[in-house]
Kinemage of the C-alpha trace (Angstrom):
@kinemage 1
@onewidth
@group {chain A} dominant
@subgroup {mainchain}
@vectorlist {calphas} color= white
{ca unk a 1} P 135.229 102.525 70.028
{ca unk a 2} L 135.791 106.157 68.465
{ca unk a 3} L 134.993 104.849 64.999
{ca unk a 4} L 131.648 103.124 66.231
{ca unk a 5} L 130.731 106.455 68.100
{ca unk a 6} L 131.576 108.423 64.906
{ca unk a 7} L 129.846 105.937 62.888
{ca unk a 8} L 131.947 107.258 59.982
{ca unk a 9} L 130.945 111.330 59.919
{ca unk a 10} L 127.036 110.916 61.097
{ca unk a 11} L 127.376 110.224 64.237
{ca unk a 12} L 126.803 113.618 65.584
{ca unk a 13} L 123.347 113.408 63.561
{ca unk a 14} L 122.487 109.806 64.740
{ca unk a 15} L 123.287 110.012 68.282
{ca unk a 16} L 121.304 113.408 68.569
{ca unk a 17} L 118.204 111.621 67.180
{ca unk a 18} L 118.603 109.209 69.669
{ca unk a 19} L 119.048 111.749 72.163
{ca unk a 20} L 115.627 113.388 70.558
{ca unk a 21} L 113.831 110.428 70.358
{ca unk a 22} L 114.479 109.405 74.088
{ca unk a 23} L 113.445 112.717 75.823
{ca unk a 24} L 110.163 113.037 73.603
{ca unk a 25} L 109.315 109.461 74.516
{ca unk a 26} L 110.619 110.447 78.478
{ca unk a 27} L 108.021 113.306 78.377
{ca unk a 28} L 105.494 111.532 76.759
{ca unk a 29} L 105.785 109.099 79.348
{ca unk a 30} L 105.469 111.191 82.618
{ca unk a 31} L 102.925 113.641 81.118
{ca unk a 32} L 100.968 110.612 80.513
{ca unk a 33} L 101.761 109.145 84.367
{ca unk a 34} L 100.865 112.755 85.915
{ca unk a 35} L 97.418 112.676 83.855
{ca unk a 36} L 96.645 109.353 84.791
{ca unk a 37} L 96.977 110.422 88.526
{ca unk a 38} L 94.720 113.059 88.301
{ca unk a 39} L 92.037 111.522 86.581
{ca unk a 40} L 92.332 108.760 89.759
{ca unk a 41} L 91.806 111.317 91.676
{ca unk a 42} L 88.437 112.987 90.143
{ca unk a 43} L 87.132 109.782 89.505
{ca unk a 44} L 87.761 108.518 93.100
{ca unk a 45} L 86.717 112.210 94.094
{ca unk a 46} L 83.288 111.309 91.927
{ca unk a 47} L 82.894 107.716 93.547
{ca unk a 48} L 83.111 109.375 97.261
{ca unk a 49} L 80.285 111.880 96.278
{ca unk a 50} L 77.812 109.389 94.306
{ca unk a 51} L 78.619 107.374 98.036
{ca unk a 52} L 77.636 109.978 99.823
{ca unk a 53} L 74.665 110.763 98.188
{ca unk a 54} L 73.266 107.697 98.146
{ca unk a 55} L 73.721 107.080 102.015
{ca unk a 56} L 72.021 110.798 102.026
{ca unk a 57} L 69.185 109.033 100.242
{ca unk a 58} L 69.090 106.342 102.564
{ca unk a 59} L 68.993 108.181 105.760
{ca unk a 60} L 66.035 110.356 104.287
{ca unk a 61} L 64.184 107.038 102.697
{ca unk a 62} L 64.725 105.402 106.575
{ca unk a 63} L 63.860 108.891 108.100
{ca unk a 64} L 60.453 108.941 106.353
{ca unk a 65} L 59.311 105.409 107.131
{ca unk a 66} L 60.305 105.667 110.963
């Protein structure tokens, strides 16, 4: 198990890229999960204003016919 670890003097330089290569692709990941919430949120924050607006519209539309 030692020898396979070792992997005959580069192990040191193999398992460290592995080691590199996992926590770029971990941050990578969760930067790209926290960005992805926040765009939910302004686009959900966008959706509730266009709604709102248009029921402003509506009232004022129904407001000037009554």
């Amino acid at each position: 198990m030692i020898d396979f670890l070792n992997m005959n003097g580069y192990g040191i330089y193999i398992w460290s890229a592995y080691a590199i290569a996992f926590s770029l692709i971990s941050i990578l990941y969760f930067r790209s999960i926290k960005q992805l919430k926040k765009l939910e949120k302004e686009i959900q924050a966008l959706e509730h204003k266009a709604a709102a607006e248009k029921i402003k519209t509506a009232e004022s539309s129904i407001s000037q016919t009554a």
